[in-house]
C-alpha positions in Angstrom: -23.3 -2.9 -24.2 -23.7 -0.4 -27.4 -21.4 1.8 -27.4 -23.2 5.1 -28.4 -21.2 8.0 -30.2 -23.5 10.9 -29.4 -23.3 12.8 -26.1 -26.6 12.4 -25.1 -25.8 8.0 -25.8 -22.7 8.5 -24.0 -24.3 9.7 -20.9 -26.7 7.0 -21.0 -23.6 4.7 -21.3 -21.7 6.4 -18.4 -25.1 6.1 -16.1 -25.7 2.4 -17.1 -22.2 1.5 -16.0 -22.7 3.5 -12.5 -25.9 1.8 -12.2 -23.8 -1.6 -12.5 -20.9 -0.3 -10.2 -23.6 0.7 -7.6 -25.1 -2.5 -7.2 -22.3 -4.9 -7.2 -21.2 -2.5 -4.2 -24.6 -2.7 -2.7 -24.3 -7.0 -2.8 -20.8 -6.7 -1.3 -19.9 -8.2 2.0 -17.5 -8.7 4.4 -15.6 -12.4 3.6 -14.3 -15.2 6.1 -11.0 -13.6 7.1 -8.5 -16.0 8.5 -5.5 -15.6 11.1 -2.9 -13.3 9.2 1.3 -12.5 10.0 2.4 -9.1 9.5 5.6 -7.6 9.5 8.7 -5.8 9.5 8.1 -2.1 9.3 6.9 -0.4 12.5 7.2 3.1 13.6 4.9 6.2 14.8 4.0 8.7 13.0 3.7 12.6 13.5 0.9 13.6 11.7 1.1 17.4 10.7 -1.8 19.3 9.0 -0.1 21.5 6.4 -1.9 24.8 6.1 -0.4 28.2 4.8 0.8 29.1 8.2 2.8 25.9 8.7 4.3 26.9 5.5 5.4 30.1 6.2 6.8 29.3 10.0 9.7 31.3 10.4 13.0 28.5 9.8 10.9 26.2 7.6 13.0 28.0 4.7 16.3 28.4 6.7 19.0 26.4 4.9 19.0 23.5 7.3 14.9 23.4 6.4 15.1 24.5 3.0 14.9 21.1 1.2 12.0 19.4 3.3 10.0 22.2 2.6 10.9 22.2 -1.2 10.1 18.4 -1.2 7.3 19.1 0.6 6.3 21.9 -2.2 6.9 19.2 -5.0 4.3 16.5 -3.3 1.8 19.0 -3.3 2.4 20.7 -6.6 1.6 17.0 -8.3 -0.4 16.0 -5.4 1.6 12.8 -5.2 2.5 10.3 -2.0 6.3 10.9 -1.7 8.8 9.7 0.7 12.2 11.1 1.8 14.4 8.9 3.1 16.9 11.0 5.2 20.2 9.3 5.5 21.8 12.2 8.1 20.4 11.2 11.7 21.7 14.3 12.8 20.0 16.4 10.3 16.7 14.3 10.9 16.8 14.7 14.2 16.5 18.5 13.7 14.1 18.1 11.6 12.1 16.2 14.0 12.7 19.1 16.9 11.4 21.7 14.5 8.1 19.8 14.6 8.2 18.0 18.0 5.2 20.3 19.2 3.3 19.7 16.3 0.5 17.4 15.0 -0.5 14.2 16.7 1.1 10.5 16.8 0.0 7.9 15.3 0.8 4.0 14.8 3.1 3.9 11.4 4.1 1.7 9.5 3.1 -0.8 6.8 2.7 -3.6 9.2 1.8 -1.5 12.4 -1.1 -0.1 10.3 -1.8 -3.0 8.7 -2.2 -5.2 11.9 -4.6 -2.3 14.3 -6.7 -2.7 10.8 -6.9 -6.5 10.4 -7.5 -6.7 13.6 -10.5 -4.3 14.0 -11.9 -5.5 10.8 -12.5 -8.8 12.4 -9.6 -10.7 11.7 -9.4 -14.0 14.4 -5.5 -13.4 15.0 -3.1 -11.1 14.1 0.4 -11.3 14.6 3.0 -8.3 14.1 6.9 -9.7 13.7 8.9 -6.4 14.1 12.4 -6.7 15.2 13.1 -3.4 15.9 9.9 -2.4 17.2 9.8 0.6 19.9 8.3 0.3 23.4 5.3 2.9 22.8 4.4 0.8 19.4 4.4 -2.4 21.0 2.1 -0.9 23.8 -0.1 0.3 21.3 0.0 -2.6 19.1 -0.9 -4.9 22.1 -3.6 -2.4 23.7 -5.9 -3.5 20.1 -5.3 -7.6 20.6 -2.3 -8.1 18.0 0.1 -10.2 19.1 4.2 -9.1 18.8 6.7 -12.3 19.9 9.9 -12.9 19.0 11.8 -10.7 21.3 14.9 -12.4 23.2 15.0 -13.0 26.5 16.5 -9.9 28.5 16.6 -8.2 25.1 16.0 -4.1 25.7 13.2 -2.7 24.0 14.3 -0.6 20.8 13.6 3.7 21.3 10.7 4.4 19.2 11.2 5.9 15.0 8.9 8.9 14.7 8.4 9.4 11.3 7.1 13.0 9.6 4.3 12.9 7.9 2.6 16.0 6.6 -0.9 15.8 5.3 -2.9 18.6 3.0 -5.3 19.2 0.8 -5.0 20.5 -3.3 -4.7 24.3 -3.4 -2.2 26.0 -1.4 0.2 25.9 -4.2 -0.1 26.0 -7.7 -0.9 22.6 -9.4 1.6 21.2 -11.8 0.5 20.9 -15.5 -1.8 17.6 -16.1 -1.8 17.0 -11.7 -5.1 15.6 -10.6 -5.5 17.3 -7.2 -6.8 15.2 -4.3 -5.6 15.4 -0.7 -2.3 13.7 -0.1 0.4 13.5 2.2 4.6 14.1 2.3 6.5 11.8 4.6 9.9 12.4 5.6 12.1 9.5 7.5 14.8 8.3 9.1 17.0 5.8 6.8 16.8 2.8 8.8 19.1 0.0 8.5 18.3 -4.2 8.1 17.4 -4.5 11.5 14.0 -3.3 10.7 13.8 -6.0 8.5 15.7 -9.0 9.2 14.6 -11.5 11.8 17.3 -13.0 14.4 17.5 -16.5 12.3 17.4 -18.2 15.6 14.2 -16.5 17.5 12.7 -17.0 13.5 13.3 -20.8 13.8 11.6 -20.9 17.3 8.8 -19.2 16.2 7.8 -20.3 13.2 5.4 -23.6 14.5 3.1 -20.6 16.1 2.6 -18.9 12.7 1.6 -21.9 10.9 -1.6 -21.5 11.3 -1.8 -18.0 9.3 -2.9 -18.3 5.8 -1.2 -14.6 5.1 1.3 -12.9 4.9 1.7 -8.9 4.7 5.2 -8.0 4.5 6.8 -4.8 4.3 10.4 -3.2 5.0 12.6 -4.4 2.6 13.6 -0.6 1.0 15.8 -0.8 4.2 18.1 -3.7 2.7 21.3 -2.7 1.5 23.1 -5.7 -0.1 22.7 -8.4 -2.2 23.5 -10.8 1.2 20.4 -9.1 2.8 18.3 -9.9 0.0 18.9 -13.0 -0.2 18.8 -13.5 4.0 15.0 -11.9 3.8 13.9 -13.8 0.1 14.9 -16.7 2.9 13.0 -16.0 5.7 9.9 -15.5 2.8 10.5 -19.0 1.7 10.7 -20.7 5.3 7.0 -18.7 6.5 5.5 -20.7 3.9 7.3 -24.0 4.2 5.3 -24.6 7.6 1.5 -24.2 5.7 1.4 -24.9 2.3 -1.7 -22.2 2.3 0.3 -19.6 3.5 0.5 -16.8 1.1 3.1 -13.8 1.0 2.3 -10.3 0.3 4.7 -7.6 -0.2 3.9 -4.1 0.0 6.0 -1.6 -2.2 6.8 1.7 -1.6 9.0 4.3 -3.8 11.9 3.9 -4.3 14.7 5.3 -6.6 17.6 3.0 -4.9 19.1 0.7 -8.0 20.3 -1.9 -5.4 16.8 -1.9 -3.7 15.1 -2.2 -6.6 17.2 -5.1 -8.0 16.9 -6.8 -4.8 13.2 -6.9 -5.0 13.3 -7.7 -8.4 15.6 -10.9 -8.2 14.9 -11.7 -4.8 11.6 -10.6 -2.9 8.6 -10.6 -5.3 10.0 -14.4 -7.0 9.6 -15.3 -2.9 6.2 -13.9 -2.9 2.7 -14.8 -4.4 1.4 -11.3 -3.9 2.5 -7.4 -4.4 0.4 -4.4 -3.9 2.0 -0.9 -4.9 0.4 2.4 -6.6 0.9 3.9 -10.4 4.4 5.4 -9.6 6.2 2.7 -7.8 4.7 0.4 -10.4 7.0 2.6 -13.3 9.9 2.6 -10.9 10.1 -0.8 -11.5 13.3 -2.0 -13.8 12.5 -3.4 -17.1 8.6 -3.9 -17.2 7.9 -0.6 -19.4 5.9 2.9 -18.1 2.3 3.9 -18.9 -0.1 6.1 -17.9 -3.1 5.0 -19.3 -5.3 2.2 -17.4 -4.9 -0.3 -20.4 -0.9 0.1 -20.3 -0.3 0.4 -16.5 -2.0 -3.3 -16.8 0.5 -4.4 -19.7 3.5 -3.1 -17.5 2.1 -5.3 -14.4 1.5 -7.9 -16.8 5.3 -7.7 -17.4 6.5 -7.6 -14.1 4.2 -10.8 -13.0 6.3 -12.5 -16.1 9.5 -11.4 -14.9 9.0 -11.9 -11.5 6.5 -15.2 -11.5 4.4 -13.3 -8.9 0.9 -14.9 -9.0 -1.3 -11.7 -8.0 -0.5 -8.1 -8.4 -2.7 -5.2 -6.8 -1.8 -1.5 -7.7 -4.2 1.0 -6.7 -4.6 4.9 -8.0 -6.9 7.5 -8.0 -10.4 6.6 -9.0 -9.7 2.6 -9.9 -7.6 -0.4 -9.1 -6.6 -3.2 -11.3 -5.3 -6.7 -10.2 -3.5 -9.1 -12.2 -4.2 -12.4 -11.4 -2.7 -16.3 -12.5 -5.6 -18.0 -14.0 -4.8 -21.2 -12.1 -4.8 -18.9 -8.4 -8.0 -17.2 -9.5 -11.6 -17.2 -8.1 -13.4 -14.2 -10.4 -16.1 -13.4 -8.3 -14.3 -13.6 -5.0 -11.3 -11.3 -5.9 -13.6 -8.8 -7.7 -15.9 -9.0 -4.1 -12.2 -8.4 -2.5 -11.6 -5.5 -4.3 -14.8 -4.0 -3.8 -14.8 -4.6 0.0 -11.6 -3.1 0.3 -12.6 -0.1 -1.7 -15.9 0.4 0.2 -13.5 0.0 3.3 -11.2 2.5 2.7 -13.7 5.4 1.0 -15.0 4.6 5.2 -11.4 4.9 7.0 -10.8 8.4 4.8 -13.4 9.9 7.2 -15.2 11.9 4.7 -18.4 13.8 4.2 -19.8 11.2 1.8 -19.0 8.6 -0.5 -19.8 8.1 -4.5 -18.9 6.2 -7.7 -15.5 7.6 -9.4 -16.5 8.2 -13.1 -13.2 8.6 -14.1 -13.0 4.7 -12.9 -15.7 3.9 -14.8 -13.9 5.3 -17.9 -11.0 3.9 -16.8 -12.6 0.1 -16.6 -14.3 0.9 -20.5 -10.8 1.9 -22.1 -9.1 -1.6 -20.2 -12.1 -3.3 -22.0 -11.2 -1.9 -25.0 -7.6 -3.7 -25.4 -8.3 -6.9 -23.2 -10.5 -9.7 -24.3 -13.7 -10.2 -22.0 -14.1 -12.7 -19.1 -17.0 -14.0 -17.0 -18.2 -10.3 -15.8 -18.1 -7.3 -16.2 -14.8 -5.4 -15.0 -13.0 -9.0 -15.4 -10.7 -9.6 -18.7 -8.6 -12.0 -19.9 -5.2 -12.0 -21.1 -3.1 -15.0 -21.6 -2.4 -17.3 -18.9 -4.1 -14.3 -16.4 -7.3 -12.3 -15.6 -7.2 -8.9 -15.0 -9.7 -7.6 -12.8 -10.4 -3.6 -13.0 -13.2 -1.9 -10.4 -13.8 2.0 -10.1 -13.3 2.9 -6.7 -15.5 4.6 -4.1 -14.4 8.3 -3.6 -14.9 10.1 -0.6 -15.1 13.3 -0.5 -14.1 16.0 2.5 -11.5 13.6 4.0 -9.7 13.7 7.3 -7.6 11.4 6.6 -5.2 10.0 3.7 -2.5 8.3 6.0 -2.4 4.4 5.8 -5.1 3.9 3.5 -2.7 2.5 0.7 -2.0 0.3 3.7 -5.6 -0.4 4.8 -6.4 -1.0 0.9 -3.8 -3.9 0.0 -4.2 -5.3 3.5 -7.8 -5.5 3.4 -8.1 -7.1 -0.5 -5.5 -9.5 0.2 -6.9 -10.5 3.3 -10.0 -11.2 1.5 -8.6 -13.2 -1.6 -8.5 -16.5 -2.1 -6.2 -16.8 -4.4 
C-alpha cells in the first residue's frame, strides 16, 4: 500500500486499512474448541460501581480507609487495571465490612471466569482444578456445567474469598498527563497463600488420567507463591498435565505484580513450564530483564525478549485498541491465530455490554508503525522476525460499557482456546 504524505492521502490510507479490518472481522468465525483444564485462582467478586457519592462516603477517607481510596484515586487518575494485594486480614476484613452492603457478587477469578466463559462459548468440557475453592463458587461453577474434582474425601469445603473490585468510568478525577481514559476497574484482595495454587500431590496423581483428554491449559494463581520450593512444586505440576497428552498446551495468565521473588519464580520456573502467556502492556514491563516500551513496535521487541529468555512458544498481551502475539514459527498457523485473535476480540467488544461496537483507529495505526520495523509475512497484520511471527490486529471497541471485569480473562481464554499452535 502507498503510503501517502498528504492529509487528504492519509485519510484515504486510514479508511483502506478499516475497510481491510472490517472484512476480515466480517469472515470471522467461531473455531472447533476442544475440552480445556482450568485452574488455580477462584474467588467472588464484589462488584462496586464507583460514582462521586461512593467517593465521598463518610469513612472512605478515615485513616483505616485512607489508602484504598488513594489507590483507588491512582487507578483512575491513569485509568489503569491495578491490584492491591492486602497482606493484613484484619485490615481487609474491614475493608470488606465497609462495603459488605454494596455492589453485587460475582464469580472471580482467572480460572472461575475463565471456565463459566469457555463453557458458554461452546467448549465440550471444562474442568476447573481449584484447591481452595469456596462452597458458593463451586455451586456456581457447577450450576453452568464445569466440572470441579479433586477434593478429598470428607475434606470441608474452604469459606469463600470475596474480593473488591471497583469499576468506573474516565472523569470523576482529573486525568494524569499522557492517560488515555477508558472505563476500568481497582481491585483490592486478600493476600492469599500457596494453597490457592498448589494441588495435593496425591489427589493430582489420581486425577490426572481424567484430564488427558484436554488439549489446554489456562492456569493462573501463581502471584500467591512465596518460595523458590513453591515454584518449583507448581513448574512440576505444569510439566506432569502435559506428560499425559502430548497435545496438551499450558497457558499462564499474568497479572501485576511488583514482588521480586514472584517475578523470579515465573521467570525461571513457570513460563519455561509453559507454551503460552497472556498479560497486558504493564505486566509485560514488570517483567525482569526483557526491556520497557511504549510504543507498539517496542512492546513487540520486549516480548520478543522474554519468549528468548523464557523459551515460551506463544505470547499474547493485549492493550487498549490492539493486541499483538508472538509466535514460534514452527507452532504457528497464520491464518488461524490471526482468526483467534479476531474472534476473541469480536468476543469480548460483546461481553463489555456496550451500546455499539467499531474499529479502533488507534489500532490501525498501531498495526502500520509495527509494519514499519518488522519485515512482512503472508498477510496483512502478520510480520516476521527471526525464528517468530508476530501477529498484530486492531481491536473492536465498544463503546458505553457495563462491564470491564474479566474481559482480560475472557480475551486470553478465548484466543488461546482457539489457537492451534
Amino acid at each position: 500500500m502507498i503510503n501517502l504524505r498528504d492529509a487528504e492521502g492519509r485519510i484515504r490510507y486510514c479508511r483502506m486499512d478499516e475497510a481491510h479490518w472490517a472484512e476480515e472481522y466480517r469472515r470471522v468465525s467461531i473455531p472447533t474448541l476442544n475440552p480445556t483444564l482450568v485452574g488455580f485462582n477462584v474467588n467472588l467478586d464484589r462488584i462496586i460501581p464507583v460514582d462521586p457519592e461512593l467517593l465521598g462516603l463518610p469513612g472512605f477517607g478515615s485513616d483505616d480507609l485512607s489508602e484504598l481510596r488513594s489507590r483507588l484515586i491512582h487507578s483512575m487518575e491513569h485509568c489503569t487495571a491495578e491490584e492491591w494485594y492486602v497482606s493484613d486480614p484484619g485490615r481487609y476484613d474491614r475493608f470488606s465490612e465497609f462495603f459488605s452492603g454494596t455492589g453485587s457478587l460475582a464469580m472471580g477469578g482467572q480460572a472461575g471466569i475463565a471456565a463459566i466463559h469457555l463453557k458458554n462459548l461452546g467448549v465440550p468440557e471444562v474442568t476447573c482444578l481449584a484447591p481452595a475453592i469456596g462452597k458458593e463458587a463451586e455451586k456456581i461453577l457447577a450450576q453452568h456445567g464445569v466440572r470441579v474434582p479433586g477434593r478429598k474425601s470428607g475434606a470441608r469445603a474452604e469459606p469463600d474469598t470475596i474480593h473488591l473490585v471497583f469499576e468506573y468510568r474516565p472523569g470523576m478525577v482529573p486525568l494524569a498527563v499522557g492517560a488515555q481514559p477508558r472505563n476500568n476497574r481497582f481491585i483490592a484482595s486478600p493476600k492469599k497463600s500457596e494453597k490457592n495454587t498448589l494441588m495435593d500431590e496425591e489427589v493430582l496423581r489420581l486425577l490426572l488420567p481424567e484430564l488427558s483428554s484436554c488439549t489446554r491449559a489456562f492456569l493462573s494463581g501463581y502471584q500467591y507463591l512465596r518460595d523458590d520450593a513453591e515454584f518449583v512444586q507448581a513448574a512440576g505440576q505444569i510439566r506432569a498435565l502435559k506428560s499425559k497428552n502430548r497435545r496438551m498446551r499450558v497457558h499462564i495468565e499474568c497479572v501485576s505484580v511488583t514482588d521480586a521473588p514472584v517475578l523470579r519464580g515465573l521467570m525461571h520456573h513457570i513460563l519455561p513450564a509453559a507454551d503460552s502467556a497472556g498479560m497486558n502492556e504493564h505486566e509485560l514491563s514488570q517483567m525482569p530483564g526483557i526491556g520497557s516500551s511504549s510504543t507498539p513496535a517496542g512492546m513487540v521487541q520486549c516480548m520478543l525478549n522474554l519468549a528468548k529468555k523464557t523459551g515460551l512458544c506463544r505470547i499474547h498481551l493485549h492493550t487498549f485498541g490492539y493486541y499483538l502475539l508472538v509466535i514460534r514459527k514452527d507452532r504457528a498457523v497464520p491464518d488461524i491465530s490471526q482468526a483467534a485473535l479476531l474472534f476473541a476480540s469480536r468476543v469480548v467488544a460483546e461481553a463489555a455490554e456496550g451500546t455499539g461496537i467499531g474499529i479502533s483507529a488507534q489500532g490501525i495505526a498501531a498495526v502500520r508503525e509495527i509494519a514499519g520495523s518488522f519485515a512482512p509475512g503472508p498477510a496483512p497484520g502478520i510480520f516476521v522476525a527471526g525464528d517468530y511471527l508476530v501477529l498484530a490486529v486492531p481491536t473492536l471497541i465498544a463503546q458505553g460499557i457495563h462491564r470491564t471485569v474479566g474481559l482480560g480473562d475472557i480475551l486470553s481464554s478465548t484466543a488461546f482456546v482457539a489457537e492451534h499452535c
